[in-house]
PAKOLBA-904838 format. One record per residue (C-alpha): residue in one letter; chain; x, y, z. Coordinates in nm, 3 decimals, always signed. Layout:
// PAKOLBA-904838
<r rest="a" kette="A" px="X" py="Y" pz="Z"/>
...
This chain:
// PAKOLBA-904838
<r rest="x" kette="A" px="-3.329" py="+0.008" pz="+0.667"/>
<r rest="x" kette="A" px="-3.292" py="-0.342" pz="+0.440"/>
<r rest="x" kette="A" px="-3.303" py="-0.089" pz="+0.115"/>
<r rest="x" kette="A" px="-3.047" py="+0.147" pz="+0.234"/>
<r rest="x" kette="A" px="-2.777" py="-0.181" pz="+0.329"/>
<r rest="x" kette="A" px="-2.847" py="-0.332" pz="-0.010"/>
<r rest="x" kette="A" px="-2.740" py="+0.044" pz="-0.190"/>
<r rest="x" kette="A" px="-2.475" py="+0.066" pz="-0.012"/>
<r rest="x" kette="A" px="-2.331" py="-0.287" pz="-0.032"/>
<r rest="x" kette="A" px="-2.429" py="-0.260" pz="-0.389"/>
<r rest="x" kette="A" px="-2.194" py="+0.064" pz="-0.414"/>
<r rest="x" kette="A" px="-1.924" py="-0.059" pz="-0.274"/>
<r rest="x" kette="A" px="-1.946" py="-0.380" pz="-0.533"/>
<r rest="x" kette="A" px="-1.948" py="-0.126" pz="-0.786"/>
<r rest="x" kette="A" px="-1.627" py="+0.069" pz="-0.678"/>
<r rest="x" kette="A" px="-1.422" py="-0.243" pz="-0.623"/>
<r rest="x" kette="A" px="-1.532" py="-0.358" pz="-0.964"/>
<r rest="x" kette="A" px="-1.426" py="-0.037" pz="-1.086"/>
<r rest="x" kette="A" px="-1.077" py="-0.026" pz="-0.911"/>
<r rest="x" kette="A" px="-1.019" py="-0.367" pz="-0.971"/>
<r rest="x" kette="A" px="-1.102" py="-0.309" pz="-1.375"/>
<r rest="x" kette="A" px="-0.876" py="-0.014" pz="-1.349"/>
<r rest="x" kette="A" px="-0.581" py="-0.195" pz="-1.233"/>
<r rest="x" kette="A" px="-0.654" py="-0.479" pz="-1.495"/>
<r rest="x" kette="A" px="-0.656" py="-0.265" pz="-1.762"/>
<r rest="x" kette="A" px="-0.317" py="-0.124" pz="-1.672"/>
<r rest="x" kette="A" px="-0.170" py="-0.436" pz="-1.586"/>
<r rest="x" kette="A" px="-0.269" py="-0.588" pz="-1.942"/>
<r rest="x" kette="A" px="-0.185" py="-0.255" pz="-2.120"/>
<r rest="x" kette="A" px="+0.177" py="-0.232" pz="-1.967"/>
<r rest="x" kette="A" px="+0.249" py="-0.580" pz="-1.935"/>
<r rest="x" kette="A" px="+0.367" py="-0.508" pz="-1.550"/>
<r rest="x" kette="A" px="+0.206" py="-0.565" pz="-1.197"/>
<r rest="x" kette="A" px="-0.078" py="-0.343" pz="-1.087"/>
<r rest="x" kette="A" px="-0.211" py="-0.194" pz="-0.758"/>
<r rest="x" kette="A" px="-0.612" py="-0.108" pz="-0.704"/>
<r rest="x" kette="A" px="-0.650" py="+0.197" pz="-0.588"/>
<r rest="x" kette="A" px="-0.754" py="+0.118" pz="-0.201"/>
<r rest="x" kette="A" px="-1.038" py="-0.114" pz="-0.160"/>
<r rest="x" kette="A" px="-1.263" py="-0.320" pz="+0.081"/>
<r rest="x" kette="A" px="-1.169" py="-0.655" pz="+0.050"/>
<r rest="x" kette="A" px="-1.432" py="-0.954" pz="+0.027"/>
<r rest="x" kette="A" px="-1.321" py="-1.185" pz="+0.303"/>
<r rest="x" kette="A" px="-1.405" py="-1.321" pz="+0.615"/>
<r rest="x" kette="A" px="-1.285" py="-1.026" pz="+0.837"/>
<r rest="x" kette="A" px="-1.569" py="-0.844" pz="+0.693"/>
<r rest="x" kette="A" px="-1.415" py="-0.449" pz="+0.607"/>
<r rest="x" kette="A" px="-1.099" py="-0.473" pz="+0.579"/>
<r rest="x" kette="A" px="-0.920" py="-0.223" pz="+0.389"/>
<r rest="x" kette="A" px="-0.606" py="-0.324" pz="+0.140"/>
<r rest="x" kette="A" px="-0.543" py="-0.322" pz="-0.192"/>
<r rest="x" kette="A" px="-0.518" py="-0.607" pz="-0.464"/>
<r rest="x" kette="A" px="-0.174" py="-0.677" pz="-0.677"/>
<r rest="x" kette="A" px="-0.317" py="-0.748" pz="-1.032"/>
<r rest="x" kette="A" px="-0.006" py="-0.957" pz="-1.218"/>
<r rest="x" kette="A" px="-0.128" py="-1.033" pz="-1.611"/>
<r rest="x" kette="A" px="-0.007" py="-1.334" pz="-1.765"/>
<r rest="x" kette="A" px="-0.009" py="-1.370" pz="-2.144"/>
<r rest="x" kette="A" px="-0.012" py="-1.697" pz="-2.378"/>
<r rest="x" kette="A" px="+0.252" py="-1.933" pz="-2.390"/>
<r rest="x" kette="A" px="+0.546" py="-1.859" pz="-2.635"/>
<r rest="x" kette="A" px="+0.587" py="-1.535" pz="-2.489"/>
<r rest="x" kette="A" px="+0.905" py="-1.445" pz="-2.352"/>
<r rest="x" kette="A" px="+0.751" py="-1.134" pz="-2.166"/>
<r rest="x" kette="A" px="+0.448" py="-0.935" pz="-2.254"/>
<r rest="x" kette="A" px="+0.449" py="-0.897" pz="-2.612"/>
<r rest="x" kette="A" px="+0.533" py="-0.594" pz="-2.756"/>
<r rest="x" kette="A" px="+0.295" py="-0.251" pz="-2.808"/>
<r rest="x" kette="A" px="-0.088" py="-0.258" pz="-2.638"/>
<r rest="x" kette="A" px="-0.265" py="-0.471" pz="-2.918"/>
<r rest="x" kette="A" px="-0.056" py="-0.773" pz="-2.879"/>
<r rest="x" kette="A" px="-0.083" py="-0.758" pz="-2.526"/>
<r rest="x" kette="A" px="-0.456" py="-0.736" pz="-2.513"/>
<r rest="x" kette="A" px="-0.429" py="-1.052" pz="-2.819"/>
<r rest="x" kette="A" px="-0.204" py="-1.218" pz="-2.589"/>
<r rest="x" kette="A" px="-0.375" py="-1.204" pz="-2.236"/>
<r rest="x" kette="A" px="-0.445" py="-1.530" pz="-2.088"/>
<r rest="x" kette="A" px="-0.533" py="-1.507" pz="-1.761"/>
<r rest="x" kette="A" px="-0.463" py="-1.250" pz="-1.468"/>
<r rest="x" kette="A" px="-0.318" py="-1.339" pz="-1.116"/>
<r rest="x" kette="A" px="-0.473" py="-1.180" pz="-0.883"/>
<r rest="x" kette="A" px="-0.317" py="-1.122" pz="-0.514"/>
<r rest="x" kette="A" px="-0.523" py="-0.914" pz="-0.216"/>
<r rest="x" kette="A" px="-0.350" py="-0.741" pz="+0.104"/>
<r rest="x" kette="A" px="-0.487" py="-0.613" pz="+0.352"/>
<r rest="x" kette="A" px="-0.375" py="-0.328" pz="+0.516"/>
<r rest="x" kette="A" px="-0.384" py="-0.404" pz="+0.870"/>
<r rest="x" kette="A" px="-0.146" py="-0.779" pz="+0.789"/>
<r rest="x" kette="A" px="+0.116" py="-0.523" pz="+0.600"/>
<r rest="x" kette="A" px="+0.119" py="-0.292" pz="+0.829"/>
<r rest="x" kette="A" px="+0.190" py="-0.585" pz="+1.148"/>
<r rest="x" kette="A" px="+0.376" py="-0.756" pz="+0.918"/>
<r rest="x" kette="A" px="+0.658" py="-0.625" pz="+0.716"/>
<r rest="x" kette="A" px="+0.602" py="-0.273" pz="+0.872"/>
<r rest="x" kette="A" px="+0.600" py="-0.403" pz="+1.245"/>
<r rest="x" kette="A" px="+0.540" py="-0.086" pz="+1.487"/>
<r rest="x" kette="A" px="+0.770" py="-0.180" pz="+1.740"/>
<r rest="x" kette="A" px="+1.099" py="-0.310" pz="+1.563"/>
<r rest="x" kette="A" px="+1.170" py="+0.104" pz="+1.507"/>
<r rest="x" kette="A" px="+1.142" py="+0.456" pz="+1.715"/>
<r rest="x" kette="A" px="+0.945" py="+0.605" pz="+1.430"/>
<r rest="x" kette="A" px="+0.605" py="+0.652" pz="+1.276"/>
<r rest="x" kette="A" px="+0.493" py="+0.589" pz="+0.964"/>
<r rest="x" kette="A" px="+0.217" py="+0.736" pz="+0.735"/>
<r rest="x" kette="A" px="+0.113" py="+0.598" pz="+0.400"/>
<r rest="x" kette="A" px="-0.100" py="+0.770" pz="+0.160"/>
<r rest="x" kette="A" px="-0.271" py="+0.655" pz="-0.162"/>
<r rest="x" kette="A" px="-0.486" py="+0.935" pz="-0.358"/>
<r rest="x" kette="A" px="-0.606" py="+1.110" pz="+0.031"/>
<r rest="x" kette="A" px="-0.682" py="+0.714" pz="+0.125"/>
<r rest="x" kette="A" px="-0.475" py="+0.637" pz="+0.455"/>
<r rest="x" kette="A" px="-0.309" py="+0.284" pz="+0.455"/>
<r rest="x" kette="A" px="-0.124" py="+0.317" pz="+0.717"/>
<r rest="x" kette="A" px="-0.105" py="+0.582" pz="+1.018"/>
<r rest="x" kette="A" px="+0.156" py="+0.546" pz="+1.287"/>
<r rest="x" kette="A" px="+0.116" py="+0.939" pz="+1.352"/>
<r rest="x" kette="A" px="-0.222" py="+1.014" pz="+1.448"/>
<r rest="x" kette="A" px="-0.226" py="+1.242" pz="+1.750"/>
<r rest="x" kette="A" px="-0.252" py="+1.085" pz="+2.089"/>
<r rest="x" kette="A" px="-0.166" py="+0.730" pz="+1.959"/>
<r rest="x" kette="A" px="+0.093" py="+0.518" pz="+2.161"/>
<r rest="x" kette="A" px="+0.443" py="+0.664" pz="+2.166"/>
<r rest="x" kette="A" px="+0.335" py="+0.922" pz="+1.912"/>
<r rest="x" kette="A" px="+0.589" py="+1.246" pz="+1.984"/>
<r rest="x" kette="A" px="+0.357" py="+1.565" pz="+1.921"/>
<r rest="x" kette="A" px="+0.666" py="+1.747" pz="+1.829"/>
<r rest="x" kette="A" px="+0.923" py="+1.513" pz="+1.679"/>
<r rest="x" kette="A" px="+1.318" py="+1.579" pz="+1.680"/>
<r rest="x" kette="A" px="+1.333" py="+1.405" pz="+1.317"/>
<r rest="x" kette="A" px="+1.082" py="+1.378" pz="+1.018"/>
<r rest="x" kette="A" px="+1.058" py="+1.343" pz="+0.666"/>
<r rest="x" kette="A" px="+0.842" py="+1.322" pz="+0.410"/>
<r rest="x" kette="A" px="+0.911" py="+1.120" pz="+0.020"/>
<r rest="x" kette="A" px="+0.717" py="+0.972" pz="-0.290"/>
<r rest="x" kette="A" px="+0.699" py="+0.574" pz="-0.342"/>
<r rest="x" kette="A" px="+0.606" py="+0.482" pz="-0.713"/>
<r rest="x" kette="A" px="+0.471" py="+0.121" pz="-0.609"/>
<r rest="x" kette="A" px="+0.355" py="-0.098" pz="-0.878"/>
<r rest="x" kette="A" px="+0.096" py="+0.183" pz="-1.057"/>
<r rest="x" kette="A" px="+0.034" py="+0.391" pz="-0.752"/>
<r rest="x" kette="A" px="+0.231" py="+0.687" pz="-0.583"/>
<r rest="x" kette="A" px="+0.202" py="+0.671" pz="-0.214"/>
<r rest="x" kette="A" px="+0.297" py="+0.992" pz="-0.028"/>
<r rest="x" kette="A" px="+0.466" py="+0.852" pz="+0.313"/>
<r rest="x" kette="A" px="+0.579" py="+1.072" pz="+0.677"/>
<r rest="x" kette="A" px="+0.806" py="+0.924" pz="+0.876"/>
<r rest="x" kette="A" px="+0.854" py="+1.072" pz="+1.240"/>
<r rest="x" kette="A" px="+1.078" py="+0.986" pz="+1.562"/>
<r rest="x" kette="A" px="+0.879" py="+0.877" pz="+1.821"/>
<r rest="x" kette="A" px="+0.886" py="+0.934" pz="+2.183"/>
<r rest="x" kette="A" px="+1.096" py="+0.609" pz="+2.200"/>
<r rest="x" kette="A" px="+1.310" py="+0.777" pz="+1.994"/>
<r rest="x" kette="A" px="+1.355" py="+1.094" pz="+2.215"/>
<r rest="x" kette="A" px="+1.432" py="+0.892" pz="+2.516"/>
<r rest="x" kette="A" px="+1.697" py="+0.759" pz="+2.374"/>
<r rest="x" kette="A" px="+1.845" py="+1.090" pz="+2.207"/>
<r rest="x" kette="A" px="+2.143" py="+1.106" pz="+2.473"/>
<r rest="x" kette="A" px="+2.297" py="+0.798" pz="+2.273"/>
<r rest="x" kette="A" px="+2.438" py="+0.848" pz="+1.894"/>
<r rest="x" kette="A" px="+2.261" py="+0.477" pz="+1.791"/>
<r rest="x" kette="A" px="+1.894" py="+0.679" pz="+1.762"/>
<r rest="x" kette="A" px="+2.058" py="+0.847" pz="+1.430"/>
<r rest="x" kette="A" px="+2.142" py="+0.549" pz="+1.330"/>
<r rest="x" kette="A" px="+1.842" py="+0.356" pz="+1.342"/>
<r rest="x" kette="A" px="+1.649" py="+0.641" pz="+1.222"/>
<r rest="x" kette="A" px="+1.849" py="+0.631" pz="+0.884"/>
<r rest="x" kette="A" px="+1.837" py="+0.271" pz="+0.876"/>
<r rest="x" kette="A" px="+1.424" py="+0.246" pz="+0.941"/>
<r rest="x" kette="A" px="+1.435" py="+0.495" pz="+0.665"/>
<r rest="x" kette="A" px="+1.636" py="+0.328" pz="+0.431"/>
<r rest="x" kette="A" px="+1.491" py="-0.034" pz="+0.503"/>
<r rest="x" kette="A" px="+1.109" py="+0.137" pz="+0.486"/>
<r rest="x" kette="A" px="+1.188" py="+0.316" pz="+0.129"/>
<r rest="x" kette="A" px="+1.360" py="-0.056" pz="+0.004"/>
<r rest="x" kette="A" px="+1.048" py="-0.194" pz="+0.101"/>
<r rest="x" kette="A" px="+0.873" py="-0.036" pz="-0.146"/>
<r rest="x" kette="A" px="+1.123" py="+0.052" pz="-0.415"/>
């Protein structure tokens, strides 16, 4: 009922407190940019998934973050704070259908993106070409798949499908490097 909503509204608070303190913390203690882990955000399309970019700014005078973890936490003056969700990255940047393969993106067993879930639109259940790589991205390691699709396979009588395939790969991994 009404009691069970509030707990559970009241958990998820709690957790995006906690990731979002997290990723502070980090982001003041190393001076650099800082993913949340992923996260519901608090907008107007009401559950959507993404993460938030926590960027720390310190006092004036400062040339960059001041040197060793106490001046840094001294220094802090404020902390820019930038939310994306999930679903706008992966239409965006990521668009599906400017490539012949699949994508999967994986933060900590949280799926941010999956191109390669069986039975979904020009999904190949047995691809000629994947791959599989780390991305460090801004605190977080993302474990990514990439796959030909069936796109892809039609085309395999032409030598471009090679091509593209290393140049989705290469443009995908620059993305996030």
């Amino acid at each position: 009922g009404g009691t069970d909503a509030v707990v559970r509204v009241g958990g998820a608070a709690a957790a995006r407190r906690q990731r979002r303190a997290t990723a502070a913390g980090e982001a003041r203690d190393t001076g650099e940019p800082r993913f949340t882990a992923p996260l519901e955000l608090v907008r107007r399309d009401e559950g959507a998934r993404g993460l938030v970019l926590m960027m720390p700014v310190y006092a004036h005078g400062s040339a960059g973050p001041p040197s060793g973890i106490d001046a840094r936490r001294d220094a802090l003056s404020a902390m820019v704070v930038a939310p994306f969700a999930l679903h706008e990255l992966a239409g965006g940047s990521l668009a599906r259908d400017s490539r012949q393969v699949g994508l999967r993106i994986e933060d900590a067993g949280h799926v941010l993106v999956d191109e390669l879930e069986p039975g979904a639109p020009g999904v190949d259940p047995d691809p000629l070409h994947v791959g599989a790589f780390e991305l460090e991205m801004y605190g977080r390691t993302w474990h990514a798949e990439i796959a030909s699709d069936l796109a892809f396979r039609a085309d395999t009588g032409l030598r471009a499908p090679l091509a593209v395939l290393g140049a989705g790969i290469g443009i995908d991994a620059a993305l996030f490097a």
